[in-house]
N, C-alpha and C positions, 0 to 999 in steps of 0.2 A: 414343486420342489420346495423342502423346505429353509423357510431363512435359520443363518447360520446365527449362534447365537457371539453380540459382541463383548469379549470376555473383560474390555472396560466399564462394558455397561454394567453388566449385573457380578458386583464385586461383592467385598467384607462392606464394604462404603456405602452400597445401594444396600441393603440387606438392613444393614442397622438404622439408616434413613427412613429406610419403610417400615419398620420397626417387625422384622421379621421372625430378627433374635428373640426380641422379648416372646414372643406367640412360643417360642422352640421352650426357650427355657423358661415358660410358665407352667409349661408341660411337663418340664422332668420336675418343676419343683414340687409342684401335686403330687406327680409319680411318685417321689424321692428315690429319683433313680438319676446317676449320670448321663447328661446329653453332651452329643455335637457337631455341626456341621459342616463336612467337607466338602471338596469339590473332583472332578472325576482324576486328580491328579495328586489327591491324597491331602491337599492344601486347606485350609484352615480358614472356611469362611464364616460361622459363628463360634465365638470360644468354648471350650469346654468350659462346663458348668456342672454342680451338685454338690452334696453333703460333702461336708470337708471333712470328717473323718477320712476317705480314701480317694480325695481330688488329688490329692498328688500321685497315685498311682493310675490314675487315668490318665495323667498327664501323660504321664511315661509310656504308656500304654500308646498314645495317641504320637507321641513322637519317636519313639523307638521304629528306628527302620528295619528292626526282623518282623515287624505284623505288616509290612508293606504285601507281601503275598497273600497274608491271609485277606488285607483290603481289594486285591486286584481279584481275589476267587471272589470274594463278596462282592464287587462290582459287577463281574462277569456272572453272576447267576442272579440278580434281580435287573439285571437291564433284559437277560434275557426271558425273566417271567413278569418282566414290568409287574413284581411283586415283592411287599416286603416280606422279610425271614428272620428266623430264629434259630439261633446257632449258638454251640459252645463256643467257647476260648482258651487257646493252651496260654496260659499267662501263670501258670504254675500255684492256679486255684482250683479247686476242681467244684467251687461254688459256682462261680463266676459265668455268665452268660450275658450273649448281648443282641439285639435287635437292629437290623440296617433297613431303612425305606428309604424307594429311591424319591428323588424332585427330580420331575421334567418341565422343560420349559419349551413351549411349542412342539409339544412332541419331543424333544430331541433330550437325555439323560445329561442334567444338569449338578448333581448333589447328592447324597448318602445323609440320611442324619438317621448318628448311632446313637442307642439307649445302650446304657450299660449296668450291668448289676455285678455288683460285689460280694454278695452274701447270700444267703439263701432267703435270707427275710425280703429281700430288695427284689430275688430273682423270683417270689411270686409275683412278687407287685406289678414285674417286668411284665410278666407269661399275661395277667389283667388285663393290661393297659397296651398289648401289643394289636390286638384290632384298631386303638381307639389311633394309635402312633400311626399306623396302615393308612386311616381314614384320614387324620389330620395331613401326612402325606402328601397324597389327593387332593386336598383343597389348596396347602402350599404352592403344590405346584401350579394350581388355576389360579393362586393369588398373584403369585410371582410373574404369574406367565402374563396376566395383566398389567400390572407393575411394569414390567420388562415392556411390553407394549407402549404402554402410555410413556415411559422414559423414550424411546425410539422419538416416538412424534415428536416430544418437547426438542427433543437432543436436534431435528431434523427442522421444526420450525425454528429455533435459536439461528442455526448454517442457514436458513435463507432468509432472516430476520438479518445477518451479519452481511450477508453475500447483498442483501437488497441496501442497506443503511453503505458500505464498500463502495458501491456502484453507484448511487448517490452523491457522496460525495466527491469520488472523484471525478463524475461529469459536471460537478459545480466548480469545480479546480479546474477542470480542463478549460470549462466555458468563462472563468474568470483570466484565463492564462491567453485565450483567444481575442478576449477583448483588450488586452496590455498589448499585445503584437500588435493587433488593427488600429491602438493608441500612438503605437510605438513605443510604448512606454516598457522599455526593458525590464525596470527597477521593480515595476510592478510584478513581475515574473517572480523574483526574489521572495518580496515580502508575501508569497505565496508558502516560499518554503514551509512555513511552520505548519499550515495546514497540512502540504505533505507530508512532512515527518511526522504529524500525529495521528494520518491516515495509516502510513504505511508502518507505522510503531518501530521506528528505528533510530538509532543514536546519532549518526552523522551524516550527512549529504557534499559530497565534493562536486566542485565542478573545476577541470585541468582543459585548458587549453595548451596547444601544444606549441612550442618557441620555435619561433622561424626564424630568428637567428640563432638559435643553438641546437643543431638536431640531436634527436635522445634525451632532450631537457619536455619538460613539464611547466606552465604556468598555474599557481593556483588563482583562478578567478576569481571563486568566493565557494564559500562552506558556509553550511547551516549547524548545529550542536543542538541538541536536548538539551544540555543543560548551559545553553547559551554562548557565546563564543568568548575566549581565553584567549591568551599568550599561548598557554601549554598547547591546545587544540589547535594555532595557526602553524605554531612551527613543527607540529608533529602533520601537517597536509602539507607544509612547505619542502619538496623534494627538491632534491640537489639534482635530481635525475631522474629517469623514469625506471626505477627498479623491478620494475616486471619484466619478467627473462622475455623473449623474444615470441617465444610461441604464444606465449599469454596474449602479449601485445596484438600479435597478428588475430590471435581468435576473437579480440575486442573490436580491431577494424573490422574484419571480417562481419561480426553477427554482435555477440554480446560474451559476457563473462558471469555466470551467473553460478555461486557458491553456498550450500548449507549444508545444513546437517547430512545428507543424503550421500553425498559425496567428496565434502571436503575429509585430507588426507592432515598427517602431521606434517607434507613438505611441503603444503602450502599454506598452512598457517603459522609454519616459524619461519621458511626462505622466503615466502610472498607479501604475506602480511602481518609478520614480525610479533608472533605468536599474541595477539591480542582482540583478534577476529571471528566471530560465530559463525558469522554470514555477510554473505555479501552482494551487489548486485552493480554490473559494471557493463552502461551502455555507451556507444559511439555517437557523437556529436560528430555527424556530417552535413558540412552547410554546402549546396549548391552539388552534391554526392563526393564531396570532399574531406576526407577525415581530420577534423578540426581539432578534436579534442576528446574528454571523456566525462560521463557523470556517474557518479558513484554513490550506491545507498549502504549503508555500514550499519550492522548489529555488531555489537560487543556484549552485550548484558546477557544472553540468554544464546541456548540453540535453538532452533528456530528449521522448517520446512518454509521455501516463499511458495504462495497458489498461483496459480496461474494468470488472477487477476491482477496479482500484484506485479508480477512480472509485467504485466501488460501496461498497467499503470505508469511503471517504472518507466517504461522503454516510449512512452507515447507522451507523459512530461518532461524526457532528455529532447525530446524531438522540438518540443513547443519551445524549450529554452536554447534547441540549435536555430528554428526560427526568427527568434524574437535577437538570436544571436547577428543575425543576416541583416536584418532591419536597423540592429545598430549601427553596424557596418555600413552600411548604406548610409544611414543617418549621416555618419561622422565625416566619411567621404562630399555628402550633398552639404552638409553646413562647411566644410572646408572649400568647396568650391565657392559658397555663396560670400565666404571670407574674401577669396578671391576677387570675387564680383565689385561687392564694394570698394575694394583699397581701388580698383580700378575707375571705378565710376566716381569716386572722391577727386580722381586727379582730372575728369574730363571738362572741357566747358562745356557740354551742350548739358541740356536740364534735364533729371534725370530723378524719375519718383518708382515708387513700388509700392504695390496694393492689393490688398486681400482679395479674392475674387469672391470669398462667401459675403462682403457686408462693403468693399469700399474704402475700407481703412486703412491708412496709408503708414507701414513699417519700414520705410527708408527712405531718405530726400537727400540727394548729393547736395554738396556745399556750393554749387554754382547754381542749384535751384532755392534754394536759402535765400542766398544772396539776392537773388533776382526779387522773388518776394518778400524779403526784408521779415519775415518769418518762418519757425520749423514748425512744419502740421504735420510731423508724424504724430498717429494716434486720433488724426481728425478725417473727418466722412472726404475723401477725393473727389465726390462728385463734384464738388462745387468749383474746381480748378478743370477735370477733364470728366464729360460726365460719362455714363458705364455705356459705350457704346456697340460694345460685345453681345449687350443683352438683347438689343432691339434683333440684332444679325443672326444671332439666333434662334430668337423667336422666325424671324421670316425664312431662315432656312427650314424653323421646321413645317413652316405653311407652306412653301412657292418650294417646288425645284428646280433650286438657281445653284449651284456651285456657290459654296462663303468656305474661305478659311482663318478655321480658328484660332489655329494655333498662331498666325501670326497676321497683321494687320496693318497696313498705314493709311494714313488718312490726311486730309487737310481741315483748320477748322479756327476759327476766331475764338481765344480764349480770353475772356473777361478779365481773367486776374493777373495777366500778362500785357495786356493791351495790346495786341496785332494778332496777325494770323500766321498758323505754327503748323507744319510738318508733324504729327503723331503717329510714332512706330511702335505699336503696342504688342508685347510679346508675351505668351501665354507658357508657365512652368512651374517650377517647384523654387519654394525657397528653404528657409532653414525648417528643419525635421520634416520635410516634405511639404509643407504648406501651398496650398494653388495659390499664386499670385499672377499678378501682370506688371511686367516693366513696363513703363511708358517713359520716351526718347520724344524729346519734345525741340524743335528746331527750328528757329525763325523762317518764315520765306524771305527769301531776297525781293 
């Protein structure tokens, strides 16, 4: 089967690139005969060219739609003799005569280039040079047909040159957007933005959480802008409401919202998006299968097709920043307990420290453990007060199988910097943004 040929590829643009024109029209200018090259739809892909005594009646000639027939008869009898011909012209000369050879490109009839004569002096020159037109023809079309070939490759290595450098970088985005969640570091997510918008070559990024205490309301969380963020740009994403009609809304929950050239209509670009939108791309932020919110990619500068990549792209970094969303959340909830914690452990008497479990360093000491030793060692190694005896307990569970529990421990033990011996109730959890700590409740024996 043969390949169909692509009518972007080999245009007026390719042609003159490969300097196809000049070969045509070096030939009529030898000749001194009018040349030029169309295409199977009568369309004008080298200009007409020759002596300008009667280039303006070629012109005519060539754009006057009563010789459209006599083009389609001439098309129709040299595709069928894959031959060029010699024919009169009714153009109300009875001099006048002209020659059409086809270009084929892969086989398949690509072109007509006519020679044209005016007079009877030009119309020998024509009857000459019409082998040579024939011949030249022939090789056109093996030039072209090459040409057209090697553009294919280029055009095809460039899309997996793109498609590879795409996919690159967005798994460098994803794998830096993975390590901010595992950080916890939300913020980190954000200042990712830019990279996406210059991946995904778009003008704005929204991200709308949705108000739980106002239902049908929108929060704007944060937006990104190409050309930076503004006044105008906040309060043009700051909605009063969520003005996407109903069914919109639901097919967002539902899957995604995804708009471009293909299929946006005029009633969604002046009722939806308030006629200032190309494209668009609108996925669901659901945390825990909860619909939280929405992320939003915006084209305004151009129309635009999205690929499939990008769509993927789109919908798998809404995901990482409903993740990283989650982790906040948590966050704010666990530092708000560990608020708790403190105001509680400030009013207690017994002595009361907290400590890193990766190194020992001590991030809280209530004021009756202060007191007791007449100084604050937050920020100082704890072993020296209670030493790490989690680790030894561990170590033997993982030798001996004996039952230890780690999560929680008490013990008895003579503590040097206390002077007597003290009750230790060592509690194994998370402290603020999640940090492994141990509390340790430290309590005189009677």
């Amino acid at each position: 089967m043969k390949e169909s040929i692509r009518s972007n590829q080999i245009s007026k643009d390719f042609l003159m690139k490969n300097h196809v024109d000049e070969i045509v029209n070096s030939f009529a200018a030898v000749s001194e005969l009018y040349s030029v090259v169309v295409d199977i739809n009568g369309h004008i892909l080298v200009e007409p060219t020759g002596p300008a005594t009667y280039l303006g009646e070629f012109h005519e000639i060539m754009l006057n739609p009563r010789y459209k027939k006599v083009y389609v008869d001439t098309v129709n009898c040299i595709v069928d003799s894959k031959q060029a011909m010699y024919s009169e012209i009714d153009d109300g000369n009875p001099d006048s005569r002209f020659a059409a050879a086809p270009i084929f490109v892969k086989g398949t009839f690509y072109a007509t280039w006519i020679l044209y004569a005016h007079n009877k002096t030009q119309n020998k020159k024509l009857f000459k040079a019409f082998d040579h037109m024939s011949s030249t023809a022939r090789a056109l079309s093996e030039v072209i047909t090459r040409l057209y070939e090697d553009s294919i490759t280029t055009v095809e290595e460039e899309e997996i040159k793109t498609e590879y450098e795409f996919e690159h970088s967005s798994k460098e985005i994803m794998s830096k957007a993975l390590d901010a969640i595992y950080s916890g570091d939300r913020e980190s997510i954000f200042r990712l933005y830019d990279r996406v918008g210059e991946l995904l070559d778009v003008d704005y990024m929204v991200y709308y959480a949705i108000d739980t205490d106002r239902p049908g309301f929108m929060k704007l969380v944060d937006y990104w802008a190409k050309g930076g963020k503004s006044k105008e740009a906040e309060a043009a994403f700051s909605w009063d409401s969520d003005h996407y009609d109903i069914d919109i809304q639901n097919q967002i929950k539902r899957d995604c919202l995804i708009v471009d050239k293909t299929n946006m209509t005029n009633r969604l670009r002046v009722e939806v998006f308030r006629g200032n939108v190309k494209a668009i791309m609108v996925f669901p932020v659901n945390i825990k299968d909860e619909y939280q919110g929405r992320m939003i990619f915006i084209e305004n500068t151009k129309e635009r097709v999205w690929s499939d990549k990008e769509k993927t792209f789109g919908r798998e970094i809404t995901s990482m920043i409903a993740r990283a969303t989650a982790i906040q959340k948590r966050l704010y909830r666990g530092n708000k307990n560990i608020k708790l914690f403190t105001e509680l452990f400030d009013l207690l008497p017994e002595y009361i420290f907290v400590r890193r479990r990766i190194d020992g360093s001590i991030v809280y000491m209530n004021p009756a453990l202060k007191d007791k030793l007449g100084a604050d060692m937050v920020g100082q190694n704890s072993y020296r007060l209670v030493p790490d005896m989690r680790g030894g307990l561990e170590k033997l569970s993982a030798t001996q199988a004996i039952p230890v529990r780690i999560d929680k421990e008490v013990f008895t033990r003579y503590i040097d910097m206390l002077g007597g011996n003290y009750k230790v109730a060592e509690y194994n959890m998370r402290w603020k943004d999640l940090e492994k700590v141990e509390i340790l409740i430290l309590m005189p024996e009677v």
